[in-house]
Backbone of each chain as ProteinMPNN parsed JSONL, in Angstrom:
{"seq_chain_A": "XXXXXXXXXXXXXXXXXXXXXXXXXXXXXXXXXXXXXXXXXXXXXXXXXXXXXXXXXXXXXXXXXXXXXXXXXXXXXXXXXXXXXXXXXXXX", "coords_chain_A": {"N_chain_A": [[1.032, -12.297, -14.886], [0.244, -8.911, -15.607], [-1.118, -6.758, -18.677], [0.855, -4.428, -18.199], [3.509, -4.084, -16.996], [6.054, -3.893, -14.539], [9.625, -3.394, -14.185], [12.321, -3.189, -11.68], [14.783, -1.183, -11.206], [18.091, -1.949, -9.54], [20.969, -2.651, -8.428], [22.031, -4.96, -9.894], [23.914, -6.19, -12.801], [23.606, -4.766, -16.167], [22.501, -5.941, -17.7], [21.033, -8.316, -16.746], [18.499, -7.075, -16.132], [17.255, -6.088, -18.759], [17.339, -8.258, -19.997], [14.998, -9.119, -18.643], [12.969, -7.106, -19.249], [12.887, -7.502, -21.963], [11.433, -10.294, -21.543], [9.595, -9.211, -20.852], [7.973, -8.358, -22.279], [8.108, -10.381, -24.214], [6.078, -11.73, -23.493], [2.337, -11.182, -22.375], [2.667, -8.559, -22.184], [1.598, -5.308, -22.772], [2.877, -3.134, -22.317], [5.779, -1.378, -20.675], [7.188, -0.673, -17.386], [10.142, 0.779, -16.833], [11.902, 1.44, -13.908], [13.297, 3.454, -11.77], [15.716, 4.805, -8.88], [17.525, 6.881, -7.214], [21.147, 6.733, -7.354], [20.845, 4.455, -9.198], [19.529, 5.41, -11.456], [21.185, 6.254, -13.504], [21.574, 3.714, -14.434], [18.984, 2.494, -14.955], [18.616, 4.432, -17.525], [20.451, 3.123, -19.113], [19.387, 0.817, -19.29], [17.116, 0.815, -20.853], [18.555, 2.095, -23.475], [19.51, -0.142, -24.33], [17.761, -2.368, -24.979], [15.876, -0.896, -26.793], [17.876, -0.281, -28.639], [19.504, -2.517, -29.61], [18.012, -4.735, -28.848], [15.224, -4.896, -29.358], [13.712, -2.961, -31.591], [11.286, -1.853, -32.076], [10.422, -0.856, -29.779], [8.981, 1.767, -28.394], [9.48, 4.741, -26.261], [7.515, 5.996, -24.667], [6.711, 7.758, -22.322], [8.674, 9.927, -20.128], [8.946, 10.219, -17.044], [10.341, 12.271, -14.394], [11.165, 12.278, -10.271], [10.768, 13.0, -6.301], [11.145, 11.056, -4.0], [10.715, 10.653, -0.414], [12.476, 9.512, 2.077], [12.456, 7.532, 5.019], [13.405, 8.568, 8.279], [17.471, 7.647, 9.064], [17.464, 6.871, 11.37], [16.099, 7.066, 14.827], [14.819, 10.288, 15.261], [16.268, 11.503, 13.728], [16.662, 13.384, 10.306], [14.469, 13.121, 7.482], [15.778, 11.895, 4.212], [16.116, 13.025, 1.071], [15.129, 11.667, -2.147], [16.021, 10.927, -5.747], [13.59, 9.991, -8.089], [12.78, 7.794, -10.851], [11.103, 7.449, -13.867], [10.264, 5.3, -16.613], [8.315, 5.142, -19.484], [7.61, 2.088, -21.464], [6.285, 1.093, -24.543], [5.101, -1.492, -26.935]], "CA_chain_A": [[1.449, -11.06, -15.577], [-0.736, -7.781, -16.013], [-0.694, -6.314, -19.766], [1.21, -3.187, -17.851], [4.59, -4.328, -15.997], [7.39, -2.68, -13.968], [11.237, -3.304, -13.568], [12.919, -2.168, -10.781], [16.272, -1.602, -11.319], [18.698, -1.867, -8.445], [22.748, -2.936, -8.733], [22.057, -6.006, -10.585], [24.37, -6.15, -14.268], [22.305, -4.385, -16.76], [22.145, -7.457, -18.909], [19.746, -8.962, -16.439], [17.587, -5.948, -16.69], [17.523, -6.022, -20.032], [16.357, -9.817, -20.316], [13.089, -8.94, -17.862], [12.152, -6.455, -19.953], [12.697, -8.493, -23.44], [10.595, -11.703, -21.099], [7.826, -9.185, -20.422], [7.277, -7.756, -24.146], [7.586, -11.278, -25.268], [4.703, -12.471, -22.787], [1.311, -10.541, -22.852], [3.109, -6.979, -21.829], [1.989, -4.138, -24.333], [3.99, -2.093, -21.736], [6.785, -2.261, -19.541], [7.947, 0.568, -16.755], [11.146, 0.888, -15.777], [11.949, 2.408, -12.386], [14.851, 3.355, -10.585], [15.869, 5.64, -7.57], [19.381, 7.039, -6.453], [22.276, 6.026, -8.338], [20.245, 3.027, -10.748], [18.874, 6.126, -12.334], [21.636, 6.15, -14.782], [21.388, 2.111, -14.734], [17.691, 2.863, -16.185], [18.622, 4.999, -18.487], [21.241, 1.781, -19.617], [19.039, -0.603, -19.765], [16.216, 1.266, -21.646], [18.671, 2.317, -24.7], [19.879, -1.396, -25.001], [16.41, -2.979, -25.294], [15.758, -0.383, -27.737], [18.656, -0.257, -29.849], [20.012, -3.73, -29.543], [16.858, -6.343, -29.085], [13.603, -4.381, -29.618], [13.658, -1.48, -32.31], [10.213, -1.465, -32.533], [9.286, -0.363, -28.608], [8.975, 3.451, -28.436], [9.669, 5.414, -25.273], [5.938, 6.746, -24.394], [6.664, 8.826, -21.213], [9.731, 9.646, -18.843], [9.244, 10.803, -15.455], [11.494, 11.992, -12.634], [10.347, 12.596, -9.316], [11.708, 13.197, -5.299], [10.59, 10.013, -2.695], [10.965, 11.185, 1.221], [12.932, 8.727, 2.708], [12.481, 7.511, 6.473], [15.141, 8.853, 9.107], [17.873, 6.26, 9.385], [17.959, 6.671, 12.699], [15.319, 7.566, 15.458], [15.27, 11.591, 15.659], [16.917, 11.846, 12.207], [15.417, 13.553, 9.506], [13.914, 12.322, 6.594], [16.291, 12.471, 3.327], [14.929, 12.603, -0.217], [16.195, 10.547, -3.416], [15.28, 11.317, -6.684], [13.284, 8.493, -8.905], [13.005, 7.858, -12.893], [9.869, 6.112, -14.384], [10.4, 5.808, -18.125], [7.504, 3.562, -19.619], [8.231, 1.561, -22.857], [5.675, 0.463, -25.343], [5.11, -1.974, -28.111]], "C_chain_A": [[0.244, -10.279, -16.073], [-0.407, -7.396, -17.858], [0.462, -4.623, -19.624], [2.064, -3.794, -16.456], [5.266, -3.673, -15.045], [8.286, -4.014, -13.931], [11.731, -3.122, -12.586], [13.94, -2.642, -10.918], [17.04, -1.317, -9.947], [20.049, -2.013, -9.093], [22.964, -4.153, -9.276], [23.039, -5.451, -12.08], [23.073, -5.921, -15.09], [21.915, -5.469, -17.481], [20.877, -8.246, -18.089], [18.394, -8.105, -16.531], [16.842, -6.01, -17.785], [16.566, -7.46, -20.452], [14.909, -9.321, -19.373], [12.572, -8.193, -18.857], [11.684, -7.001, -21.745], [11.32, -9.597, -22.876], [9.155, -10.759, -21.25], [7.197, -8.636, -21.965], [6.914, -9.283, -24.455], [6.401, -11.971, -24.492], [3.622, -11.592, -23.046], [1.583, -8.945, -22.606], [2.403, -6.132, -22.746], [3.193, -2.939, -23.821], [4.758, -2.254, -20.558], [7.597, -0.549, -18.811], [8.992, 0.329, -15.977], [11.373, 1.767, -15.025], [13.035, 2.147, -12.333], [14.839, 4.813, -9.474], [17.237, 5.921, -7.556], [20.119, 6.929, -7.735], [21.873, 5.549, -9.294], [19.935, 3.981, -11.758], [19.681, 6.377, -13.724], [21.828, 4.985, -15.609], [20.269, 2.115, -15.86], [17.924, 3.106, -17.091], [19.606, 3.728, -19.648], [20.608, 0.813, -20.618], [17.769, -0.361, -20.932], [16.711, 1.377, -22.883], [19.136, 1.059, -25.063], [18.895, -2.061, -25.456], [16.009, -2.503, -26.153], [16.682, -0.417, -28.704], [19.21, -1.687, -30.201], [18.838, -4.711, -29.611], [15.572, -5.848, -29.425], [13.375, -3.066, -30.642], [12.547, -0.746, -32.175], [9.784, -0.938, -31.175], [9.953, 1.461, -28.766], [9.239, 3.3, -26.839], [8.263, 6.015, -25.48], [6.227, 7.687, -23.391], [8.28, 8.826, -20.394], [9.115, 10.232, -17.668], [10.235, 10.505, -14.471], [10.439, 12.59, -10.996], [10.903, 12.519, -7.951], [10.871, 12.162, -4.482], [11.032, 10.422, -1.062], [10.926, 9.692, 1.557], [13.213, 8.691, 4.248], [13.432, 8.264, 6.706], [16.049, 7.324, 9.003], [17.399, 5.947, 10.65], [16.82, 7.657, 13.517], [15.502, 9.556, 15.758], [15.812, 11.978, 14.288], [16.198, 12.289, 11.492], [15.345, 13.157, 8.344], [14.855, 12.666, 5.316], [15.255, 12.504, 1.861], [16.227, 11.791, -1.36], [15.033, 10.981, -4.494], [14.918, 10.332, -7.73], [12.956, 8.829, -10.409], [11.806, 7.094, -12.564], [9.885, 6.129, -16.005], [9.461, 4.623, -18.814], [7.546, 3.549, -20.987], [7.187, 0.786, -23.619], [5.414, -0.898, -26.986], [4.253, -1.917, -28.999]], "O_chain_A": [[-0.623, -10.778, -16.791], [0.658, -7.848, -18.279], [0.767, -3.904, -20.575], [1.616, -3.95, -15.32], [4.759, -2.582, -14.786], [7.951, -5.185, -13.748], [11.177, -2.029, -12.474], [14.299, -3.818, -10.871], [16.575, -0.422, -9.242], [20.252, -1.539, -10.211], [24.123, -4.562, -9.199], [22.85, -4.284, -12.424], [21.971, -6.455, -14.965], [20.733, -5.669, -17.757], [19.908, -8.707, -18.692], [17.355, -8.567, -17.001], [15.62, -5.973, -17.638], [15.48, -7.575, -21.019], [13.805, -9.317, -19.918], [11.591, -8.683, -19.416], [10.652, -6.907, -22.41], [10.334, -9.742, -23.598], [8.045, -11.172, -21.585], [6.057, -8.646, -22.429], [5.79, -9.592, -24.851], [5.811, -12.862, -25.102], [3.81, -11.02, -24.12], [0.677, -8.149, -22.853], [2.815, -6.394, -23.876], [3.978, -2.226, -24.446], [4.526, -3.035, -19.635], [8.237, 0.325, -19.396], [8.996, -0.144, -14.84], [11.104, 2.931, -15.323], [13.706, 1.159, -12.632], [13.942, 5.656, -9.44], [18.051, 5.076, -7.93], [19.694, 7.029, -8.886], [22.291, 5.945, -10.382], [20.007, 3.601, -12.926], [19.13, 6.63, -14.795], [22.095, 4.926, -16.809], [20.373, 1.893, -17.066], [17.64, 2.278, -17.957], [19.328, 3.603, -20.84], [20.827, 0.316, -21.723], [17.503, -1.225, -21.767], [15.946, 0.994, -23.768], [19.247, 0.966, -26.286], [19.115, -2.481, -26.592], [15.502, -3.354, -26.885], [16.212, -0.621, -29.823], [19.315, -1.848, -31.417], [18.821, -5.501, -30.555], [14.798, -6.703, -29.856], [12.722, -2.141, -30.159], [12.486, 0.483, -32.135], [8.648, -0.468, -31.235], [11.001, 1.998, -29.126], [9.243, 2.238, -26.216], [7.997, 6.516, -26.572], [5.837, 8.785, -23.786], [8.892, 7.787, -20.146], [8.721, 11.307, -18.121], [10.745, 9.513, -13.952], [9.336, 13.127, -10.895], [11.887, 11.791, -8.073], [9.716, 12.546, -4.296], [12.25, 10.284, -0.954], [10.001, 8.886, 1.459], [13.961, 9.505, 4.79], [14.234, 8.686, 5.873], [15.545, 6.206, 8.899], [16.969, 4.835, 10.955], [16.578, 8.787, 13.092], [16.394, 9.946, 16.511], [15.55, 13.134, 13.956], [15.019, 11.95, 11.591], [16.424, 12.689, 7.981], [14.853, 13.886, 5.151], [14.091, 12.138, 1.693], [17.429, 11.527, -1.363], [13.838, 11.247, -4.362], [15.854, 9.785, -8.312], [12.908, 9.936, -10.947], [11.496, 6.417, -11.583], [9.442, 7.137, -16.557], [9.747, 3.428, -18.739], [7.533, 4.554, -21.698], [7.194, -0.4, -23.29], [5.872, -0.548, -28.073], [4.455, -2.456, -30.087]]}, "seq_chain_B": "XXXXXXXXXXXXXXXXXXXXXXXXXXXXXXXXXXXXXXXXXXXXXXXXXXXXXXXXXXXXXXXXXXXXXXXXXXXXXXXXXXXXXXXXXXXX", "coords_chain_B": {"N_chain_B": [[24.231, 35.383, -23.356], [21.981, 32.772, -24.545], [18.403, 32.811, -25.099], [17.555, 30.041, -24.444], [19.327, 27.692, -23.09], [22.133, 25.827, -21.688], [22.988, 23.495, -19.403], [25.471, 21.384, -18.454], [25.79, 18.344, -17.02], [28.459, 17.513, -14.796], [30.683, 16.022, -12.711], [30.965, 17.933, -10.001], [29.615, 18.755, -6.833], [26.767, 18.789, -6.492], [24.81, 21.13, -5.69], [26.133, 22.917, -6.924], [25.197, 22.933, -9.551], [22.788, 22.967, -8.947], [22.62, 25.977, -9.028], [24.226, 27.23, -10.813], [21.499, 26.72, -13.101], [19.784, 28.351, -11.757], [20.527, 30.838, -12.006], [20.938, 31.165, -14.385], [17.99, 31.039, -14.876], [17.014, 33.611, -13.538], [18.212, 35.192, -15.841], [18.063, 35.9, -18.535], [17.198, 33.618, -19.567], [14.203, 31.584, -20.885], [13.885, 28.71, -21.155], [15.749, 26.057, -19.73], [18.418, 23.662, -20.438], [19.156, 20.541, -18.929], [21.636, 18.688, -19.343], [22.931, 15.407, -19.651], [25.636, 12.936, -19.023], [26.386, 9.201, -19.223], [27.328, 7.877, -15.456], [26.873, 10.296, -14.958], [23.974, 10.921, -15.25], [22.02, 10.193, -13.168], [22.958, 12.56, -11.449], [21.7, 14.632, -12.453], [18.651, 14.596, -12.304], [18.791, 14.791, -10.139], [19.615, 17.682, -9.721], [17.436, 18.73, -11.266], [15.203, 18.29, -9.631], [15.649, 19.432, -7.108], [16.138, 22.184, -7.946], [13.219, 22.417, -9.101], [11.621, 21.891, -6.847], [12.762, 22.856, -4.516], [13.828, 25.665, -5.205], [12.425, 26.749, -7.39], [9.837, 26.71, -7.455], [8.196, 27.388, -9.805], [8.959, 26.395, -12.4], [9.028, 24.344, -14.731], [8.963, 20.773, -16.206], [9.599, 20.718, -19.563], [10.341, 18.64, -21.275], [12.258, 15.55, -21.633], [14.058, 13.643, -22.885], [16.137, 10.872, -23.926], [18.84, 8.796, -24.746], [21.951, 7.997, -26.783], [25.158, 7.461, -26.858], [27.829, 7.526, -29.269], [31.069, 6.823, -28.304], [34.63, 7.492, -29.173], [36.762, 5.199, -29.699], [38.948, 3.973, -26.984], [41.644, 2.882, -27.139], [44.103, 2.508, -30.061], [42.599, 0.655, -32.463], [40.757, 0.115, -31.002], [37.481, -1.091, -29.482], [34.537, 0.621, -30.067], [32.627, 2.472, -27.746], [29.758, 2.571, -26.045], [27.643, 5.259, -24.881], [25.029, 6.198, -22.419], [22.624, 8.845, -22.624], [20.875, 11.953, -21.147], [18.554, 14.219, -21.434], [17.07, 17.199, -19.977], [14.652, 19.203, -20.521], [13.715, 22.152, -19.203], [11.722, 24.66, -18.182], [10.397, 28.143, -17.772]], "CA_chain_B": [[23.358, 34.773, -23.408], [20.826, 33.298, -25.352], [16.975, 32.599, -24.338], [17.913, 28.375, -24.362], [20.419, 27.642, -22.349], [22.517, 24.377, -21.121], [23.696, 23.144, -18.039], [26.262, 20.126, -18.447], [26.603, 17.833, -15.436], [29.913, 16.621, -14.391], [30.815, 15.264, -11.289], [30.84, 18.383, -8.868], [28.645, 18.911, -6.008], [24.717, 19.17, -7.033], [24.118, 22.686, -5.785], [26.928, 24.13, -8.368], [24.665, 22.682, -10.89], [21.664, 24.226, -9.567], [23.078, 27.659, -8.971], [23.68, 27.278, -12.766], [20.195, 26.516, -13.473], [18.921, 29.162, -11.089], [21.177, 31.951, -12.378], [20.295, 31.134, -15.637], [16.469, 31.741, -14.931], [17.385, 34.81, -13.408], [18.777, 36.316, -16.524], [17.075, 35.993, -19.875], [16.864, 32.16, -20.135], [13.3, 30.914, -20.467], [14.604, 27.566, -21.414], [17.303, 25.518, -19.648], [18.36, 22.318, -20.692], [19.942, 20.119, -18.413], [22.151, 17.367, -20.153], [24.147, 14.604, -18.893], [25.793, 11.245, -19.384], [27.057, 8.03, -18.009], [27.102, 7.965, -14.322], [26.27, 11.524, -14.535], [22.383, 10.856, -15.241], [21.155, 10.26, -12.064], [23.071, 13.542, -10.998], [20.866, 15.425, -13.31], [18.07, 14.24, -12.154], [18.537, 15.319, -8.615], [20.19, 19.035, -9.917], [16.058, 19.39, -11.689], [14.546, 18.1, -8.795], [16.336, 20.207, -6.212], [15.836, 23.533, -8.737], [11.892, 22.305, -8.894], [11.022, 21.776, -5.516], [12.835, 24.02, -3.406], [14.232, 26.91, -5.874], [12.164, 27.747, -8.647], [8.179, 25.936, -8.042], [7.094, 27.572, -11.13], [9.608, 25.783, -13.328], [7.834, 22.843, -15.486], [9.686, 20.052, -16.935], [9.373, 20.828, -20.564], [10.598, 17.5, -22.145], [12.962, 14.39, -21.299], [15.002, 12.743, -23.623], [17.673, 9.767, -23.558], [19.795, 8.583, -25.834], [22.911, 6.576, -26.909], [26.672, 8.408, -27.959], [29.09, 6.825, -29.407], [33.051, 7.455, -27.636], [36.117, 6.774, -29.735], [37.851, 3.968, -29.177], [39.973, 4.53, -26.214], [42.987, 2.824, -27.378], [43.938, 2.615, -31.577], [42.313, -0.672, -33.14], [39.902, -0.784, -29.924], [36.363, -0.484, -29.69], [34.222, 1.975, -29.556], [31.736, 2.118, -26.785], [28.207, 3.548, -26.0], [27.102, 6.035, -23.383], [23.653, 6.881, -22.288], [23.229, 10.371, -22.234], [19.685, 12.659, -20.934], [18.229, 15.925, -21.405], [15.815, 17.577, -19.71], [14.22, 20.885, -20.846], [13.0, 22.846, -18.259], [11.104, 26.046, -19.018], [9.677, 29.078, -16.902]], "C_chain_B": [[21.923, 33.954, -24.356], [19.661, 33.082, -24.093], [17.106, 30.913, -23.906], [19.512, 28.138, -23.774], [21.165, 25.948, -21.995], [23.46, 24.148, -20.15], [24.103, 21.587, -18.449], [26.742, 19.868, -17.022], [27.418, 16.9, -15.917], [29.913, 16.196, -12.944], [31.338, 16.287, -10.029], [29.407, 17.985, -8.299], [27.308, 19.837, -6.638], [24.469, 20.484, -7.197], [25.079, 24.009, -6.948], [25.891, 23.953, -9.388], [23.474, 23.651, -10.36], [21.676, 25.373, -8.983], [23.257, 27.909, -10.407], [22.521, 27.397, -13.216], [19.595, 28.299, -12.871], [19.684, 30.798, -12.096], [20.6, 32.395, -13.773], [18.92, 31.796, -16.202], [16.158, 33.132, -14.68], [17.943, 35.787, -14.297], [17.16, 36.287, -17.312], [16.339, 34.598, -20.38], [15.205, 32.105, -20.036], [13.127, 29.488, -20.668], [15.815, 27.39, -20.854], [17.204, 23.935, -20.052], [19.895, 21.741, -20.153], [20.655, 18.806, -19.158], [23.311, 16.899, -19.247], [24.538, 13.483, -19.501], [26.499, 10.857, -18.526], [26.49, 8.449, -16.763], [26.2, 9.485, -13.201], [24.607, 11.801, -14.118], [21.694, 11.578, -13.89], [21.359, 11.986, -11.037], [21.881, 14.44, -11.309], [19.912, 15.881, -12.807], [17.803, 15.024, -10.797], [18.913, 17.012, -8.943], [17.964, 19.579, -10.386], [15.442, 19.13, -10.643], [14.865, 19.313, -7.049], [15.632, 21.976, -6.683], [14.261, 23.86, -8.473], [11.246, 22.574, -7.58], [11.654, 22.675, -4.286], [13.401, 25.368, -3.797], [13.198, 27.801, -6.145], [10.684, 26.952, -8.348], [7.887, 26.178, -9.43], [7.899, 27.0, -12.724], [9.161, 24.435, -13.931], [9.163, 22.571, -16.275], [8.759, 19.974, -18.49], [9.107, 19.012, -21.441], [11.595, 16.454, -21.434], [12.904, 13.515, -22.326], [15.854, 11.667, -23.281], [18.308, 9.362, -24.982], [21.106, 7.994, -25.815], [24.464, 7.735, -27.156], [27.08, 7.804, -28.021], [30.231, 6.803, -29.35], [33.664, 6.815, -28.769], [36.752, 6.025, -29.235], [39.099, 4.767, -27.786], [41.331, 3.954, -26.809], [43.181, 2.681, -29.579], [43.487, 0.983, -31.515], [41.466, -1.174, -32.105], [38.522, -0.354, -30.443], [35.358, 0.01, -29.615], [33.415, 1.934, -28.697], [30.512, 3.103, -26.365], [28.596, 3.668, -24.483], [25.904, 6.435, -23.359], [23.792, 8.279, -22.237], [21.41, 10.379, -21.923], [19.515, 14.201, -21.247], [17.148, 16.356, -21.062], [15.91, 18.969, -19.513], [13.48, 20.877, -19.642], [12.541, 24.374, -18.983], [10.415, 27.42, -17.57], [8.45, 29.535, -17.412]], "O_chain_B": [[20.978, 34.638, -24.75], [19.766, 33.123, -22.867], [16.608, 30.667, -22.808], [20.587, 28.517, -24.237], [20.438, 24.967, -22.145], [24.605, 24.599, -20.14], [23.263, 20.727, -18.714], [27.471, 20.464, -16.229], [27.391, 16.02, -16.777], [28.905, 16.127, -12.241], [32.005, 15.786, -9.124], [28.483, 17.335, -8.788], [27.069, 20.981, -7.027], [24.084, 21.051, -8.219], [24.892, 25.128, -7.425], [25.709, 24.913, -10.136], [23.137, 24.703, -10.903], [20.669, 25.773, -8.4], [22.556, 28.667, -11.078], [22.403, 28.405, -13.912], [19.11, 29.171, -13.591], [18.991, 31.591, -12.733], [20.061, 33.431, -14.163], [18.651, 32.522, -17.158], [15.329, 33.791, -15.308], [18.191, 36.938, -13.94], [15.978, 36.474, -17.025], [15.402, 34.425, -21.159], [14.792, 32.631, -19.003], [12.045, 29.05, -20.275], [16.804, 28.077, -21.113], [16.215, 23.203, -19.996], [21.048, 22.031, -20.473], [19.883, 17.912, -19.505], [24.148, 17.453, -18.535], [23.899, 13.012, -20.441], [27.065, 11.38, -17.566], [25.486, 9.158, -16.697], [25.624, 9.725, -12.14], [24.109, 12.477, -13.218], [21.185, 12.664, -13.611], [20.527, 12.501, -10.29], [21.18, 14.914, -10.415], [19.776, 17.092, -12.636], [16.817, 15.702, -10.507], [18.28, 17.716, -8.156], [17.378, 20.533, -9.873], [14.729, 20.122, -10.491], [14.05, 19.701, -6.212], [14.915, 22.706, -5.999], [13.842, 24.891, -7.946], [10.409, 23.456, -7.39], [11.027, 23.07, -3.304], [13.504, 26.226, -2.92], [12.927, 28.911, -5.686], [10.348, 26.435, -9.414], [7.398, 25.319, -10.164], [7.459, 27.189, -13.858], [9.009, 23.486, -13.162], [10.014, 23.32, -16.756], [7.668, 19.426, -18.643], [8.119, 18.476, -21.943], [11.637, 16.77, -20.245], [11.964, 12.782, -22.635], [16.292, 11.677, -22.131], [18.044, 9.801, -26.102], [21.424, 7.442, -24.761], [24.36, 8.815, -27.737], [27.128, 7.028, -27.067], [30.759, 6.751, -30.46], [33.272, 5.752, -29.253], [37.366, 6.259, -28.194], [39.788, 5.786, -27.821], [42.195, 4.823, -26.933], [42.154, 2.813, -30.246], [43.941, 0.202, -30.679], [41.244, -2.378, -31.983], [38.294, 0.394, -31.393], [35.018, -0.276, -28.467], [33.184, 0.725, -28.687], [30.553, 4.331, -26.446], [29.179, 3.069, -23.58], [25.554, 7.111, -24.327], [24.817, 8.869, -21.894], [20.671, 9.437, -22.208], [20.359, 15.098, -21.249], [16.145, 16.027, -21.694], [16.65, 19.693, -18.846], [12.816, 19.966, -19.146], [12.951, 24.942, -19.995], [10.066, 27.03, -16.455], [7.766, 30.324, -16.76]]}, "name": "protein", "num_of_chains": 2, "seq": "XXXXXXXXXXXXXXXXXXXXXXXXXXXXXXXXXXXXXXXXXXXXXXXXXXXXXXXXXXXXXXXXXXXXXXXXXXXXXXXXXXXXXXXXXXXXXXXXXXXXXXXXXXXXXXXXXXXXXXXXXXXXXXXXXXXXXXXXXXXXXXXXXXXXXXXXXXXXXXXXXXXXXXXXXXXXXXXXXXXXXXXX"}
């Protein structure tokens, strides 16, 4: 473990979310970024106000960012879609 | 109109939202602020990103917020339940 983590949230129950980010504060973390893409992006936003309001009072929100990723074609000849990503990084 | 404005996403199709946004900039707004919750988030997200990158370039993400609400009990004697919510100022 770096002193500067990431998350990535996917379709997992936020509750597991939620515990990574509690494991990495309580190990040498000072900071912890959660990510998401697509859909998770309102997952993120989930799992960020539970860790804060529920198990961690004390971590601040330091930065959000959103941002657009160019996604392959599916399919040979296809063109490339985009998806829009979160980065919201959480301090102690 | 005023000069601050707000775009609430619901669950139509993206480009209603940013024809809102855009219209908006087009009057008097020099502030919009996009807000959402629940599942909505990630909509959001893609409505500023869409506006940013192929509308409006010169539109800067002001700020980004998150946050918690608290719903009324859906049924009497039930209880009550959190929603994430976002907001992101945009500015010209």
């Amino acid at each position: 473990m770096s002193e500067s983590d990431a998350v990535l949230i996917g379709n997992k129950p936020v509750m597991n979310y939620v515990l990574a980010c509690i494991t990495l504060f309580h190990g040498v973390a000072k900071e912890v970024h959660v990510k998401a893409r697509g859909r998770s992006i309102s997952l993120a936003v989930d799992v960020v106000e539970v860790v804060r309001r529920r198990f961690l009072p004390n971590v601040k929100i330091k930065g959000i960012g959103i941002g657009t990723q160019q996604m392959a074609p599916r399919e040979e000849g296809g063109s490339p879609s985009n998806v829009s990503t979160i980065e919201i990084s959480l301090e102690q």
